[in-house]
SEZA-777511 format. One record per residue (C-alpha): residue number from 1; chain; x, y, z. Coordinates in steps of 0.2 Angstrom, whole numbers, plus 5000, padded with zeros to 4 digits. Example, Ala and Ser with C-alpha at 12.3 -4.5 7.8 and 13.67 -1.06 7.14 Angstrom:
BEGIN
<1, A, <5062, 4978, 5039>>,
<2, A, <5068, 4995, 5036>>,
//
This chain:
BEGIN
<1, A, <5000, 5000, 5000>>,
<2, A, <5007, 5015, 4994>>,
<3, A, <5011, 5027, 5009>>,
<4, A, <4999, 5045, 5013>>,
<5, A, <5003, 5062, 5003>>,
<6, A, <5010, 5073, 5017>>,
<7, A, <5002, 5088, 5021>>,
<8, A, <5011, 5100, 5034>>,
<9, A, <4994, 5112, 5041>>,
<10, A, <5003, 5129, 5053>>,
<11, A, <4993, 5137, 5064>>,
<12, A, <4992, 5146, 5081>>,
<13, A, <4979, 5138, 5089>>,
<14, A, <4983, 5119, 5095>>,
<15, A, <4966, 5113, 5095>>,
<16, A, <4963, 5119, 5079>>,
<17, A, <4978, 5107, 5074>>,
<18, A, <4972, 5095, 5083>>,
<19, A, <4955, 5097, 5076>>,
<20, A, <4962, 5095, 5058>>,
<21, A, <4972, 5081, 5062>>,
<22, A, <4960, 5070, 5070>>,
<23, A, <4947, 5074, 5053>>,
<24, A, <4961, 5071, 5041>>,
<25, A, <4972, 5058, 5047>>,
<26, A, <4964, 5044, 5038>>,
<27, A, <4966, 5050, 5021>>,
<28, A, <4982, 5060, 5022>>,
<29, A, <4997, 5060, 5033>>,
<30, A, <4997, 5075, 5043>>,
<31, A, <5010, 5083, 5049>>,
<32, A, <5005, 5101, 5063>>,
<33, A, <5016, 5115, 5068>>,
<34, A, <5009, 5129, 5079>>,
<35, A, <5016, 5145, 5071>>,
<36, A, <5025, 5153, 5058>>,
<37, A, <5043, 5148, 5063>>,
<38, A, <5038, 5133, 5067>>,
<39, A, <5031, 5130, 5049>>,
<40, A, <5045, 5136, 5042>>,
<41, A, <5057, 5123, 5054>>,
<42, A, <5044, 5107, 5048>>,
<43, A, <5047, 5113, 5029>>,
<44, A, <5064, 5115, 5032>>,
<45, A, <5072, 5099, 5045>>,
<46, A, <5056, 5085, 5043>>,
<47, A, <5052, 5089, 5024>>,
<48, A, <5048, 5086, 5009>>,
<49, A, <5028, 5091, 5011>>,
<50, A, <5017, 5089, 4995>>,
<51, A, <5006, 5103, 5002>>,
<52, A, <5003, 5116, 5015>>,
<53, A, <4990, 5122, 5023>>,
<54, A, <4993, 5141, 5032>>,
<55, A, <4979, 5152, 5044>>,
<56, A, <4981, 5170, 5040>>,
<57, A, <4978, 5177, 5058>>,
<58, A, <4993, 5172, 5065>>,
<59, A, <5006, 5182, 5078>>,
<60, A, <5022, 5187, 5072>>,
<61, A, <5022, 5178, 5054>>,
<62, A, <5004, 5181, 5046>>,
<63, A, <4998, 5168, 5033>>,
<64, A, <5005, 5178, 5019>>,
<65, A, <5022, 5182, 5027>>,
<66, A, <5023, 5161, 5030>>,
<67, A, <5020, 5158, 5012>>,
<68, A, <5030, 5169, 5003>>,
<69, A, <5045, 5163, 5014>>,
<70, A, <5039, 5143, 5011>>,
<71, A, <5040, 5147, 4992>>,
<72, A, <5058, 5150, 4995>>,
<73, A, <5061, 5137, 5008>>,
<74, A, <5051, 5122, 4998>>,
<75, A, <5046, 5128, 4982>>,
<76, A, <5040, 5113, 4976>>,
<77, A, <5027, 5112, 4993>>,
<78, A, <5011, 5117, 4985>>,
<79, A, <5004, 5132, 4996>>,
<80, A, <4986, 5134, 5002>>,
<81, A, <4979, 5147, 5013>>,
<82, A, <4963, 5141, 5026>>,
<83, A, <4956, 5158, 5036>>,
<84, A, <4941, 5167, 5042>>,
<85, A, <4950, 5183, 5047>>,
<86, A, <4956, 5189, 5032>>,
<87, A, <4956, 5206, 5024>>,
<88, A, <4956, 5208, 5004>>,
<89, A, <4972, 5215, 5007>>,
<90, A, <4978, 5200, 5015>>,
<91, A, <4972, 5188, 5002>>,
<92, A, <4981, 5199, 4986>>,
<93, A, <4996, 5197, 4997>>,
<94, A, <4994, 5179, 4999>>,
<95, A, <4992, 5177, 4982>>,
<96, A, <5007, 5187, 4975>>,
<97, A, <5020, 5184, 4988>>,
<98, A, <5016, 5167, 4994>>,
<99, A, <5011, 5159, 4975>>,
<100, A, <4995, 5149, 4983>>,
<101, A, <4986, 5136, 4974>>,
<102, A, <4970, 5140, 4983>>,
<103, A, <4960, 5149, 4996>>,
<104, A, <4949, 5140, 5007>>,
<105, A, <4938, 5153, 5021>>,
<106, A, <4934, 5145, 5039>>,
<107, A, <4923, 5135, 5043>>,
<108, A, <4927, 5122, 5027>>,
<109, A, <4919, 5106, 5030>>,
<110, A, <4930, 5090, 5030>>,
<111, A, <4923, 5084, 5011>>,
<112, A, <4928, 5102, 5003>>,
<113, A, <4944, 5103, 5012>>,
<114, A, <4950, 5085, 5007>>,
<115, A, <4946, 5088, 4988>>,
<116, A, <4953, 5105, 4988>>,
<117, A, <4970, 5094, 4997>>,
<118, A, <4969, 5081, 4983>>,
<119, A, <4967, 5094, 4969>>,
<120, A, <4984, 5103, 4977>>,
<121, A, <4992, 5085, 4977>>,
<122, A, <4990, 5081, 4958>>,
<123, A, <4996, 5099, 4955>>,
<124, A, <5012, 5093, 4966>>,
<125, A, <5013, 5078, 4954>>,
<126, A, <5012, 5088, 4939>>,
<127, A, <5026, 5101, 4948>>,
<128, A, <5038, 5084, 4950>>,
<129, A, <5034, 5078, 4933>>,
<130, A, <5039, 5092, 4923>>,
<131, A, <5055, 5094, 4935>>,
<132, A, <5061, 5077, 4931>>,
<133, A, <5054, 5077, 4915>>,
<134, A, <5068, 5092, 4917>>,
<135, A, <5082, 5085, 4924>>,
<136, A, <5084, 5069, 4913>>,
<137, A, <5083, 5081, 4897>>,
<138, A, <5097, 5092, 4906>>,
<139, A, <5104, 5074, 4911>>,
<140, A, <5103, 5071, 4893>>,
<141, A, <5110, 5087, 4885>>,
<142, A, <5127, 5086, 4894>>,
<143, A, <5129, 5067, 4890>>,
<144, A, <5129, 5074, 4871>>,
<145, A, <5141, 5089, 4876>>,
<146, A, <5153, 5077, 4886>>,
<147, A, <5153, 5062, 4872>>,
<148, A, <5155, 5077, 4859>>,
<149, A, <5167, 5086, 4870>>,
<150, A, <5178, 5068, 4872>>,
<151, A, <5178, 5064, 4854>>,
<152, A, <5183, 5080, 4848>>,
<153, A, <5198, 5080, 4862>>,
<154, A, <5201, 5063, 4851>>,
<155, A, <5199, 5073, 4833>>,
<156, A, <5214, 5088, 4838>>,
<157, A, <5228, 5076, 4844>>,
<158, A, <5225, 5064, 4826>>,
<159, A, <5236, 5072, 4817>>,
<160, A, <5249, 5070, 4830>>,
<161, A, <5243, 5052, 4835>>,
<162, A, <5244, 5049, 4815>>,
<163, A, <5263, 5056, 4817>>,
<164, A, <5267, 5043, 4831>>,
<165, A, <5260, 5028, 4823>>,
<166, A, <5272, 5034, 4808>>,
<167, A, <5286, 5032, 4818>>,
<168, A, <5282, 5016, 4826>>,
<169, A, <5278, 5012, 4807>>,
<170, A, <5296, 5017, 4803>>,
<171, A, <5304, 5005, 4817>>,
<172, A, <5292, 4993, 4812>>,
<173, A, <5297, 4991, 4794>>,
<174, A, <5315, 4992, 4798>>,
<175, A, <5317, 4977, 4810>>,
<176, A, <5305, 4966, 4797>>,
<177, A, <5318, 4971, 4782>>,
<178, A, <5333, 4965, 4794>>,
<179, A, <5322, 4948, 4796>>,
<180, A, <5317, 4944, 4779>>,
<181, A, <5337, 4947, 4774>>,
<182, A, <5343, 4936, 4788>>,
<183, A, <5327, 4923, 4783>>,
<184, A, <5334, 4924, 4762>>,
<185, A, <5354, 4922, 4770>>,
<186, A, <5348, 4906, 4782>>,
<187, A, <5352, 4916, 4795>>,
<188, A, <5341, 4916, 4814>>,
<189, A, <5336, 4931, 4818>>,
<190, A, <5346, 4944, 4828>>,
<191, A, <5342, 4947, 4846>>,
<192, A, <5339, 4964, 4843>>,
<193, A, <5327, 4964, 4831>>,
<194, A, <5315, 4954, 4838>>,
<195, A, <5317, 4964, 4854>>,
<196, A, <5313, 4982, 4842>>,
<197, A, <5297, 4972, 4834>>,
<198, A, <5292, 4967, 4853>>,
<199, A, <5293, 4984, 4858>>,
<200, A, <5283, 4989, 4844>>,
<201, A, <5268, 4975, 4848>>,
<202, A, <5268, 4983, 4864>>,
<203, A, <5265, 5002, 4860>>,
<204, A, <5253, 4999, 4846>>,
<205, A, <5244, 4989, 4860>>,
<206, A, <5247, 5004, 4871>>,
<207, A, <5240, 5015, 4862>>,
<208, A, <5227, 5006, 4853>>,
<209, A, <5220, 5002, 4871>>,
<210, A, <5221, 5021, 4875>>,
<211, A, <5211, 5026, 4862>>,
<212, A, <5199, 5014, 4862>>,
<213, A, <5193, 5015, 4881>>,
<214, A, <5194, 5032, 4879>>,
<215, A, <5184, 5036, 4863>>,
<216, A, <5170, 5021, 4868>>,
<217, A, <5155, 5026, 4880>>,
<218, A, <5156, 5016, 4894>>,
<219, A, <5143, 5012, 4907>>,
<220, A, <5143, 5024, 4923>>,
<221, A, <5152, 5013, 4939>>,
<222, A, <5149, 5020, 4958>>,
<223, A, <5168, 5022, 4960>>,
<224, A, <5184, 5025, 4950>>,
<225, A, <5201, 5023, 4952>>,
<226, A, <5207, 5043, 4952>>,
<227, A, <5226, 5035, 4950>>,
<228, A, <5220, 5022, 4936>>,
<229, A, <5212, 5038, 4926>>,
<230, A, <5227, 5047, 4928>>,
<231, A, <5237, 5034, 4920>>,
<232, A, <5225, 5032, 4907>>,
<233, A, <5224, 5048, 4903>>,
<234, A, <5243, 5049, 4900>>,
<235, A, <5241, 5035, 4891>>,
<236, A, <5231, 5045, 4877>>,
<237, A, <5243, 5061, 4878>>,
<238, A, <5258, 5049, 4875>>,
<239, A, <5247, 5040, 4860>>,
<240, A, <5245, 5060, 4851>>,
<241, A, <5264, 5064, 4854>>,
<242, A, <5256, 5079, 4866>>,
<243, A, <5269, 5074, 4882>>,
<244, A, <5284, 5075, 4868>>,
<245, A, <5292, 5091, 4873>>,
<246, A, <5286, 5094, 4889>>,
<247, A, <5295, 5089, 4905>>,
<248, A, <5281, 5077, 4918>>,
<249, A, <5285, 5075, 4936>>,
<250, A, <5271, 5062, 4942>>,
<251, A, <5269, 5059, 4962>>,
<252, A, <5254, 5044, 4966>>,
<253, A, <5250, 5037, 4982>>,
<254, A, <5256, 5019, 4981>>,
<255, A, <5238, 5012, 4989>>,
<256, A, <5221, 5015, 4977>>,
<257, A, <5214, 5031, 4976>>,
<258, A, <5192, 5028, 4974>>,
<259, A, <5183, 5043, 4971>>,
<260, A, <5162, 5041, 4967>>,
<261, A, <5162, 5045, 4949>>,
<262, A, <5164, 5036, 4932>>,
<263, A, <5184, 5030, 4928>>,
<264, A, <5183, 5036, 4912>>,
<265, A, <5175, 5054, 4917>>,
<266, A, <5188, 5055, 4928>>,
<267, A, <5201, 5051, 4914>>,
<268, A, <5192, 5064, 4904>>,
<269, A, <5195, 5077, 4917>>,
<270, A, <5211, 5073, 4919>>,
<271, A, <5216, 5073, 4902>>,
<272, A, <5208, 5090, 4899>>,
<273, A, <5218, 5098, 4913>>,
<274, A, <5235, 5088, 4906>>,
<275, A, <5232, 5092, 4886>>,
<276, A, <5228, 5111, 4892>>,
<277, A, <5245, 5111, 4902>>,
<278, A, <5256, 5104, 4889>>,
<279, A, <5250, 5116, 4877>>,
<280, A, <5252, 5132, 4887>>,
<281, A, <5271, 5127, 4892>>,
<282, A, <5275, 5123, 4871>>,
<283, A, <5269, 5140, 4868>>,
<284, A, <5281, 5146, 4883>>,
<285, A, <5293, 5135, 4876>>,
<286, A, <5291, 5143, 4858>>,
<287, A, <5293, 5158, 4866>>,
<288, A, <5307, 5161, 4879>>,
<289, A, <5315, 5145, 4877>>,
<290, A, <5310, 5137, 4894>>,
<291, A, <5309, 5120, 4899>>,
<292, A, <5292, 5112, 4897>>,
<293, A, <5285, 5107, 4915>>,
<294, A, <5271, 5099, 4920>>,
<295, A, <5268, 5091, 4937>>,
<296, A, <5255, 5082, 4942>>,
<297, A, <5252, 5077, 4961>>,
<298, A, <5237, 5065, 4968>>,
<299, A, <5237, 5064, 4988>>,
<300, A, <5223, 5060, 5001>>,
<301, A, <5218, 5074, 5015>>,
<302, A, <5208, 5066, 5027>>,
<303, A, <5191, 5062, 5016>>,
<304, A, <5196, 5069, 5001>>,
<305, A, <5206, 5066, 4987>>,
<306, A, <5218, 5080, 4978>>,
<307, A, <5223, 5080, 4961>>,
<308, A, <5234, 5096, 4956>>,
<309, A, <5240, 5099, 4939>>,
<310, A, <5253, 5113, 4937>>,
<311, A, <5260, 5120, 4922>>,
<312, A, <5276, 5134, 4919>>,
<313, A, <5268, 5141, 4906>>,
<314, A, <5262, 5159, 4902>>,
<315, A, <5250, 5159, 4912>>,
<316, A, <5232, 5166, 4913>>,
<317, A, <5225, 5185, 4912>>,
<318, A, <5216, 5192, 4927>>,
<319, A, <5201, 5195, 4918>>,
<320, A, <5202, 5179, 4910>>,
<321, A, <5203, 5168, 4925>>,
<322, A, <5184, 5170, 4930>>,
<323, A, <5179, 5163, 4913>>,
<324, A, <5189, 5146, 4909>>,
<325, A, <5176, 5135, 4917>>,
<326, A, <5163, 5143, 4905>>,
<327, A, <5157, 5134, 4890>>,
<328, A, <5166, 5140, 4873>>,
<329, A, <5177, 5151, 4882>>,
<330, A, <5193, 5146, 4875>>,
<331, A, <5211, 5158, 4870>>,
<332, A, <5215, 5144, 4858>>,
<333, A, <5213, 5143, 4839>>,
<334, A, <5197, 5137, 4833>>,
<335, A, <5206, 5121, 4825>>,
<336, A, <5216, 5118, 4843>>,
<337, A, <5202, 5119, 4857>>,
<338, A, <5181, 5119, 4858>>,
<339, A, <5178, 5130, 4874>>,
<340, A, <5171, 5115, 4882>>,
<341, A, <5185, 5104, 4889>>,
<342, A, <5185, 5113, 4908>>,
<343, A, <5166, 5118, 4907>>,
<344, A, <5162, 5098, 4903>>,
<345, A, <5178, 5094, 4918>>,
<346, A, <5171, 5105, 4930>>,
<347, A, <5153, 5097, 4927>>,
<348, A, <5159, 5082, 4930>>,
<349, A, <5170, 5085, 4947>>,
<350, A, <5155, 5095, 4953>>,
<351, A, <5140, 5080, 4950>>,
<352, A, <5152, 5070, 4959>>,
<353, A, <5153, 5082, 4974>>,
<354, A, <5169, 5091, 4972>>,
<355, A, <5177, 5106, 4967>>,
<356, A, <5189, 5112, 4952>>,
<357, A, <5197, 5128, 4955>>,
<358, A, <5213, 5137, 4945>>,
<359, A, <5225, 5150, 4950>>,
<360, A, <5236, 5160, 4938>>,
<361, A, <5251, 5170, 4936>>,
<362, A, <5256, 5177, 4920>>,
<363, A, <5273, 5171, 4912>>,
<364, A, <5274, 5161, 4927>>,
<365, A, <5261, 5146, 4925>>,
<366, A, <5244, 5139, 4930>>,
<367, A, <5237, 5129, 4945>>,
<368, A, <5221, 5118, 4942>>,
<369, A, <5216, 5111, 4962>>,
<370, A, <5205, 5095, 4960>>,
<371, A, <5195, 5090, 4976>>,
<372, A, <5185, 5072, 4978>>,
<373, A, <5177, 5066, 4990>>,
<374, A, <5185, 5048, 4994>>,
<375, A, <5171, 5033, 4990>>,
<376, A, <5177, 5024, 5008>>,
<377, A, <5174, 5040, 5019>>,
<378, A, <5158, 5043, 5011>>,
<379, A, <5154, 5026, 5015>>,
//
């Protein structure tokens, strides 16, 4: 049996509650608070109510106050006002302030005050449909914008992926003419050789692995290896050539590091924050001729785990800081960058309950701070 719509009813006489509790109780569960504040404390600490039922006349808080502050504090608590006592005034109020579905005047029999409830509770059902209804095509929208965002991350490094596969092409054919020669003179194969066409079975694997797991959708887990995705990640960068010229220090905590979010989300944030480094410090590089550096440091603080990515590159404008998590904001060519890599990164840290945050200095580098709850202290 399914359980009783609540309804919270707010007055300042008791026996009034009492009265409407006893009349009501069968049909829907019925929740009292004598009072304004005290209304506002049951919407707030023993919610959520599918409707309320407020007396005008009341001391300190008047019906209409109540409502209008109920709209902010439960908005989707459908409001009704029950009162004898009020003035025209009063009810426009009521209206305007506190929203209300209907207005009911004292005495209201049991039968008309249980059908004016039920009409308030479909109104509540049509209120959560269309909010879901919301929601999943939100839900929906960014799944589009973060497969799109993922694949075109894929589409600006092939031309350097194509470039590595080249070279590995290069040692490949090399190694399989010094074969096929010492096959023709009867000779075995060198040591060497083999050892070259080994090391070439293994990177292709490498890379083909990288660029499968991270171009395929993959079913959302409850908890991902923060240290597995940074691995990945690198995995791809080293794939596209991106981590060529650029100097990595990488620091990981020996033990697991589980986060709740998706593995491959996380390796898409990670790689966002990576690929955006790498390019800034080529461009310093171009530039003044300074080393390349990136480090990347994972650690756990108490219940939290702490990914930052730092970069010696020229840095980000004051001005511009505010705006890299926004969607399309980008200082990059149109061929190099989207606008969407740290919109879609922080979406994803944020649904997952952390933070993303970047500090700047110009000609002196960039800081992206990456904070995730840990999966075992939320458990």
């Amino acid at each position: 049996m399914p359980p009783l719509p609540r309804v919270l009813f707010v007055d300042d006489e008791p026996h009034v509650l009492d009265s409407l509790e006893d009349a009501l109780r069968r049909t829907f569960a019925v929740s009292t608070a004598v009072g304004g504040a005290a209304g506002l404390a049951a919407l707030q600490d023993d919610g959520p109510f599918a409707v309320v039922v407020s007396d005008y006349q009341m001391p300190g808080m008047n019906g209409a106050e109540f409502l209008a502050k109920a709209r902010i504090v439960a908005p989707a608590t459908v409001r009704m006002l029950l009162t004898g006592q009020a003035s025209v005034q009063g009810a426009i109020a009521a209206v305007n302030d506190g929203n209300i579905f209907r207005f009911l005047t004292k005495p209201c029999p049991p039968p008309d005050l249980i059908r004016a409830i039920e009409h308030a509770l479909e109104q509540a059902r049509l209120i959560t449909a269309d909010r879901d209804l919301l929601e999943r095509k939100l839900d929906s929208m960014f799944a589009h914008v973060q497969r799109a965002e993922r694949l075109a991350s894929l589409g600006t490094m092939s031309g350097a992926i194509g470039h590595e596969l080249t070279n590995i092409l290069a040692v490949f054919s090399y190694s399989l003419t010094m074969l096929h020669e010492q096959s023709h003179a009867g000779r075995p194969p060198l040591d060497e050789d083999l050892e070259a066409l080994d090391r070439v079975q293994r990177r292709l694997a490498n890379h083909a692995r990288s660029l499968l797991e991270f171009g395929r959708p993959r079913e959302r887990g409850n908890v991902g290896d923060l240290g597995a995705a940074i691995t990945e990640a690198l995995g791809l960068l080293d794939a596209g050539g991106v981590m060529r010229h650029v100097r990595a220090q990488l620091s990981l905590p020996p033990q697991r590091v589980c986060v709740r979010a998706d593995e491959s989300e996380l390796a898409q944030v990670v790689l966002n924050l990576i690929k955006n480094a790498a390019d800034v410090t080529r461009a310093a590089t171009r530039r003044d001729r300074r080393v390349a550096r990136i480090d990347i440091e994972l650690a756990v603080a108490d219940t939290a785990a702490v990914l930052v990515v730092r970069d010696n590159g020229v840095g980000i404008a004051t001005t511009d800081l505010p705006l890299v998590f926004e969607p399309y904001f980008t200082t990059k060519s149109a061929d190099q960058g989207t606008g969407l890599g740290l919109f879609v990164a922080r979406q994803i840290v944020e649904r997952a309950g952390g933070t993303i945050a970047a500090t700047s200095e110009l000609d002196a580098g960039t800081t992206f701070t990456t904070t995730l709850p840990l999966a075992a202290a939320e458990a």
